[in-house]
C-alpha positions as CSV (number, residue, x, y, z in Angstrom):
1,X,117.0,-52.5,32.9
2,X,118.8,-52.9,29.6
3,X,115.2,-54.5,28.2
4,X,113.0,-51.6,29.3
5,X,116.1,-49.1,27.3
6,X,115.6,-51.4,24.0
7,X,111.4,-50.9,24.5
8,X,111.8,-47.7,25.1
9,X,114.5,-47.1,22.4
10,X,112.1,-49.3,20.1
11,X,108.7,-47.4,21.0
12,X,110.4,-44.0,20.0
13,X,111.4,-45.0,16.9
14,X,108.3,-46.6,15.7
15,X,106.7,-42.9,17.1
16,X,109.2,-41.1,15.0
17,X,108.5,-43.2,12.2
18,X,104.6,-42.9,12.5
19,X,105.0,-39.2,13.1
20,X,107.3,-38.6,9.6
21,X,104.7,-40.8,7.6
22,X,101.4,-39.1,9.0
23,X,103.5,-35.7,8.1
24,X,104.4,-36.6,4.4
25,X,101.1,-38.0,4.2
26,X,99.2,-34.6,5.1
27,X,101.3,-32.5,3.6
28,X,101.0,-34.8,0.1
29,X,97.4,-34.1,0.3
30,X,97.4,-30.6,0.9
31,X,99.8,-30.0,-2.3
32,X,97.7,-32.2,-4.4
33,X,94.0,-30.3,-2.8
34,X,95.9,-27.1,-3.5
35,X,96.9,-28.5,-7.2
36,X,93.4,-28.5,-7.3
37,X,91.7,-25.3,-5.9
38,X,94.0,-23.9,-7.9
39,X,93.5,-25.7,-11.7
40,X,89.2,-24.7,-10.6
41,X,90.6,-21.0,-9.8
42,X,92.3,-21.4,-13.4
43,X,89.0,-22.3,-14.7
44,X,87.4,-19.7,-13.0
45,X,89.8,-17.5,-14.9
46,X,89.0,-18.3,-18.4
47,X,85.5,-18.2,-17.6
48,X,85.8,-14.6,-16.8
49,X,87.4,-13.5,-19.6
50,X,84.5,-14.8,-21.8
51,X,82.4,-12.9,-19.2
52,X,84.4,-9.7,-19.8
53,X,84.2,-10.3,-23.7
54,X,80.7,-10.7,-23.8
55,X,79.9,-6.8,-23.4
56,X,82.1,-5.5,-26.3
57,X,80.5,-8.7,-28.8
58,X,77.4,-7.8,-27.5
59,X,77.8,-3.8,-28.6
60,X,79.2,-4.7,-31.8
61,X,76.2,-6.9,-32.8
62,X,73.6,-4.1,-31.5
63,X,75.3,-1.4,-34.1
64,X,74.4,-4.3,-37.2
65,X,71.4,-6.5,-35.8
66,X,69.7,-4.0,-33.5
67,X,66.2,-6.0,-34.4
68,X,67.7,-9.2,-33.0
69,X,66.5,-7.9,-29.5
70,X,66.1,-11.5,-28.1
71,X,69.1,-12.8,-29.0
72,X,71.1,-10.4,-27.3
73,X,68.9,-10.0,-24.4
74,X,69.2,-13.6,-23.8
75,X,73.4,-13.2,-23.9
76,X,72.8,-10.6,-21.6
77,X,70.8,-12.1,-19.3
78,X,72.7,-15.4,-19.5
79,X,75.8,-13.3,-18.4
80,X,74.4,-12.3,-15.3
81,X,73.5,-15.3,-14.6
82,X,77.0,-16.6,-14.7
83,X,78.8,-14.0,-13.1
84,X,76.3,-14.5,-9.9
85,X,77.9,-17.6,-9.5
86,X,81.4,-18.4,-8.3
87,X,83.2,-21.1,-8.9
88,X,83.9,-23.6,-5.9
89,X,84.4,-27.3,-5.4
90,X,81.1,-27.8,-3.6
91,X,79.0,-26.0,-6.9
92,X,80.6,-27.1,-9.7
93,X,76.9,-28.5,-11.8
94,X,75.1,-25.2,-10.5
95,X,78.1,-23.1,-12.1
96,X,78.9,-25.4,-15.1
97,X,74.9,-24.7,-15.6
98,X,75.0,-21.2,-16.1
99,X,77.7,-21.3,-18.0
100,X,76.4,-23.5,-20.4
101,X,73.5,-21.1,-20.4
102,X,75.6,-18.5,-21.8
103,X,77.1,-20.9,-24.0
104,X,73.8,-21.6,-25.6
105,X,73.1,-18.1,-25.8
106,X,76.5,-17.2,-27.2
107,X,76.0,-20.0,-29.7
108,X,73.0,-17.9,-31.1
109,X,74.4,-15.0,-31.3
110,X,77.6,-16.0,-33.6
111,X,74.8,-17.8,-35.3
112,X,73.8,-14.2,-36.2
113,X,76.6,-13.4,-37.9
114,X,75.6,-16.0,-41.2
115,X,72.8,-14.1,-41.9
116,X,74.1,-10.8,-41.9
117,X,77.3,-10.8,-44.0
118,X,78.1,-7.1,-43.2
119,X,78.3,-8.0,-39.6
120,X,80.2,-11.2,-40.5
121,X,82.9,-9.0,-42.8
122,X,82.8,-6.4,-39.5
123,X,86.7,-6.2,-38.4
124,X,85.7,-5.5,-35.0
125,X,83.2,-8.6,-35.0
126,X,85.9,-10.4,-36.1
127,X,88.4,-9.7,-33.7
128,X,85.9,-10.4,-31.0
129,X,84.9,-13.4,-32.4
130,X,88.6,-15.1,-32.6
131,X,88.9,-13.7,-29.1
132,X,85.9,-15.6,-28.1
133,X,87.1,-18.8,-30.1
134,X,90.4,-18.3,-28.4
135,X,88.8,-18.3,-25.0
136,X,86.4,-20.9,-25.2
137,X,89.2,-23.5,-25.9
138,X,90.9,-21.6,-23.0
139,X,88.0,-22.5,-21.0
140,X,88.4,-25.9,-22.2
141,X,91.9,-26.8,-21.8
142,X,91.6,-25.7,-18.0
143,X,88.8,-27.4,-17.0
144,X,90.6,-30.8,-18.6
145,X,93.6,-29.3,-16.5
146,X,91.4,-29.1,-13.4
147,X,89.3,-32.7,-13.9
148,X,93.1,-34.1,-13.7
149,X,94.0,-32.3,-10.7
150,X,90.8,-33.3,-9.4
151,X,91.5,-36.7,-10.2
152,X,94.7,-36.7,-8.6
153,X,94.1,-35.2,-5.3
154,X,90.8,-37.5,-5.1
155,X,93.2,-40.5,-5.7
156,X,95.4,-39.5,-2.7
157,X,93.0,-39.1,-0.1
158,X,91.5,-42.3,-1.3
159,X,94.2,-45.0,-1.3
160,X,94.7,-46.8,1.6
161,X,96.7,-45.9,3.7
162,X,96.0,-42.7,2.8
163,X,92.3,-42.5,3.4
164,X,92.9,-42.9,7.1
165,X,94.6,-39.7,7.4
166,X,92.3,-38.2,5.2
167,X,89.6,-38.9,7.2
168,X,91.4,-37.8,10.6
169,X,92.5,-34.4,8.8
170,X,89.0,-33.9,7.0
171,X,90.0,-34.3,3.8
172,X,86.7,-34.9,1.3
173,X,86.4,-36.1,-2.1
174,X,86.1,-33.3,-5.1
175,X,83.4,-33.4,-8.0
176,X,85.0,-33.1,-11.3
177,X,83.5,-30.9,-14.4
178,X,81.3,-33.1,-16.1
179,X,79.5,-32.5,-19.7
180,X,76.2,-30.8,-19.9
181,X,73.2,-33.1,-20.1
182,X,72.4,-32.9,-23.8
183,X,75.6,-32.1,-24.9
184,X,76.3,-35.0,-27.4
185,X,73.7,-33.7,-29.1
186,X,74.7,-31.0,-31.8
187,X,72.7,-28.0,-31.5
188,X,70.1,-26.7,-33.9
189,X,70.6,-23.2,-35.2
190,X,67.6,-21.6,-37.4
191,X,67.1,-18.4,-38.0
């Protein structure tokens, strides 16, 4: 009788003891998967602020370069394109695309600026200009924030013992930012 107590004392333990690992398990993963949803969410962020600066660089440009059409159509049209896409972990290449879509574009606009020193000397150009500067290190910082978050929660869910639970609670792996094919090439500006 005292034998079946011990097993059954013994069997409840090791239950208990499963039951408080699988639970610190899962709930380490969701902190570090939330860590991360919210460093892309960050990202997101910065990104739209560019987006909202856009319009007012854009106006400010018209009023000096109004026969540089292209160049701000393509800003323009490049910032639709990005603001049609949102920002998940599944679609990180088909937003970081777009974006560097505007980014190109963007890059030909400020390009504008050396060939018109009125616009260059503009306060307001200025201003936005910094802004932009400001925001595109902004950008920068959070999606090195977000690859490390990334790289964190992916870690969890991978080590073993950890990828057990993982799997059992659906946890997946998450696709870091990655640079833009062509981008260790410096890009050619002529007028």
């Amino acid at each position: 009788m005292k034998k079946n107590h011990l097993i059954l004392i013994g069997v409840a333990i090791v239950a208990i003891v499963c039951f408080l690992w699988i639970k610190g398990t899962y709930n380490g993963m969701v902190t570090e998967e939330e860590n991360a949803t919210t460093a892309l969410a960050n990202v997101q962020s910065a990104y739209q602020r560019r987006l909202d600066l856009i319009p007012n660089l854009v106006e400010v440009v018209k009023g000096y370069a109004s026969h540089e059409k292209e160049t701000l159509e393509s800003v323009v049209n490049a910032r639709a394109k990005a603001t049609s896409v949102t920002l998940t972990a599944d679609n990180i290449q088909e937003f970081q695309k777009a974006q560097g879509e505007l980014s190109s574009a963007l890059n030909k606009l400020m390009a504008i600026r050396e060939a018109y020193p009125d616009l260059k000397a503009n306060e307001n150009f200025r201003d936005l200009q910094v802004q932009l500067e400001g925001t595109e290190n902004r950008i920068n910082e959070e999606r090195n924030k977000a690859n490390q978050k990334i790289q964190d929660y992916n870690i969890t869910i991978r080590r073993f013992p950890n990828n057990i639970i993982a799997g059992m609670f659906g946890f997946e792996k998450m696709n870091k930012f990655e640079a833009e094919t062509g981008a260790e090439k410096a890009p050619k500006v002529s007028f």
